[in-house]
N, C-alpha and C positions, 0 to 999 in steps of 0.2 A: 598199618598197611600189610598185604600179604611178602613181601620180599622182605622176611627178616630170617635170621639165621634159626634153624630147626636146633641144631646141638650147641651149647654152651660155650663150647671149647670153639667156637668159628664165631667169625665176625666177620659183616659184611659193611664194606662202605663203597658208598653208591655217590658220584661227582658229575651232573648233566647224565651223557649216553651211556658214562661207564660206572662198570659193577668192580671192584674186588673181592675177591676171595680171600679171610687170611684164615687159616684153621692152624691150630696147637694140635702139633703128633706128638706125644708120651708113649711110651714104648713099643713103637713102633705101631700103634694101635691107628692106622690110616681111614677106618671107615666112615666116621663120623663124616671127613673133608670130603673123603670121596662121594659121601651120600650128598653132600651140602653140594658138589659140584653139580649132580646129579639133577639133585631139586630144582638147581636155580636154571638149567638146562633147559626141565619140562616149565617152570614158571615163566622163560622167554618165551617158550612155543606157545604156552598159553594165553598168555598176554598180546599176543601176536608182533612179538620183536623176534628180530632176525641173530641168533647168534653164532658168529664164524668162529670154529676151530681155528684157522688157519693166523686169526689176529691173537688169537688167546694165547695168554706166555704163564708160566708156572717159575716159580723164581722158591727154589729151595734152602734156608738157610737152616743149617744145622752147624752146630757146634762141641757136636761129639768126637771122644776124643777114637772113638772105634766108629766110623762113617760107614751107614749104608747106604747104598743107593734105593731108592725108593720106587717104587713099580709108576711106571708110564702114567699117565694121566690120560684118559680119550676121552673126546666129546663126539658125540655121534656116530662112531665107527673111527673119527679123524686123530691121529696120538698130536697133544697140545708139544709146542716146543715149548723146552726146558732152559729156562737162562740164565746167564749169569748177574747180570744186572736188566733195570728196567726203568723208563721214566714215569713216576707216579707223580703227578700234579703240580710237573716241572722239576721234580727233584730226582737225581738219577737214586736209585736202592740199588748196592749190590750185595751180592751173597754176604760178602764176609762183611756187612758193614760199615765198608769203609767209605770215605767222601771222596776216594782217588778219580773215578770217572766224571764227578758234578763237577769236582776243582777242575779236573781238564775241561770238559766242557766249558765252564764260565769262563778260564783264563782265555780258549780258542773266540765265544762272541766276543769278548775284551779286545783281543786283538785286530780281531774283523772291523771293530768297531772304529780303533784308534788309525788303523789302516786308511780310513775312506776321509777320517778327520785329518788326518797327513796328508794328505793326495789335496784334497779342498786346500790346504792353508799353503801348497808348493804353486796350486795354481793361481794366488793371490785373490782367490774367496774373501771377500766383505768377515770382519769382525764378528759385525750382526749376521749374517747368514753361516758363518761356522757355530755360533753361540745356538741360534735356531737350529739348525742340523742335531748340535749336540741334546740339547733339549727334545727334541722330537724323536731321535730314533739310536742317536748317541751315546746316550749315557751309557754308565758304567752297568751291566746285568747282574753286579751285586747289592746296586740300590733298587731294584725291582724283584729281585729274584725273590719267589716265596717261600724259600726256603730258610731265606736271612732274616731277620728279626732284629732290625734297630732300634 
């Protein structure tokens, strides 16, 4: 199909409505990504999908030990925000790589979770209908989450 990556160095992976961009900068050498931003820009317009500046995030991770800041990113006239982390396909990615934002995230539904299950079992909720509860919308979001691998 036409929406594959034009430079080596980028790779594109596409999930339903959404695209990623992930392009490899080597010294400093930004045009390849920026042309591949480009591309995949006129290929929405072309295709007749609509894509908003305004939703597009740019998530930079370098791990040089002398960091530069890298030149803005625009689509359309519009400069993309720059983030520090982002949810890709339920999984939070932050810059430095770390799991600190997904672990929070998953402990916060954990606790949401155990919350509504405590509240049901004070107001003397059925056995069966807390076990149902827990089944249906309950459980723990580490035996669902796509990011864990049991």
């Amino acid at each position: 199909h036409d929406c594959t990556p034009t430079h080596s160095t980028n790779r594109i992976i596409k999930f339903a409505d959404d695209t990623t961009v992930v392009g490899l900068i080597n010294n400093n050498d930004e045009p390849a990504y920026r042309d591949e931003v480009q591309k995949r820009t006129v290929w929405c317009t072309n295709n007749n999908l609509v894509l908003n500046p305004t939703k597009t995030k740019e998530l930079v991770i370098d791990f040089r030990r002398k960091r530069e800041e890298p030149a803005l990113l625009y689509i359309k006239g519009d400069v993309v925000e720059r983030v520090t982390d982002f949810k890709f396909l339920g999984v939070y990615i932050c810059q430095d790589l770390t799991w600190t934002v997904n672990t929070i995230t998953l402990v916060k539904q954990s606790q949401q979770r155990l919350y509504f299950l405590r509240t049901l079992r004070r107001a003397n909720v059925s056995q069966q209908l807390l076990l149902s509860f827990y089944r249906r919308i309950g459980k723990h979001p580490l035996l669902w989450h796509p990011g864990v691998v049991c």
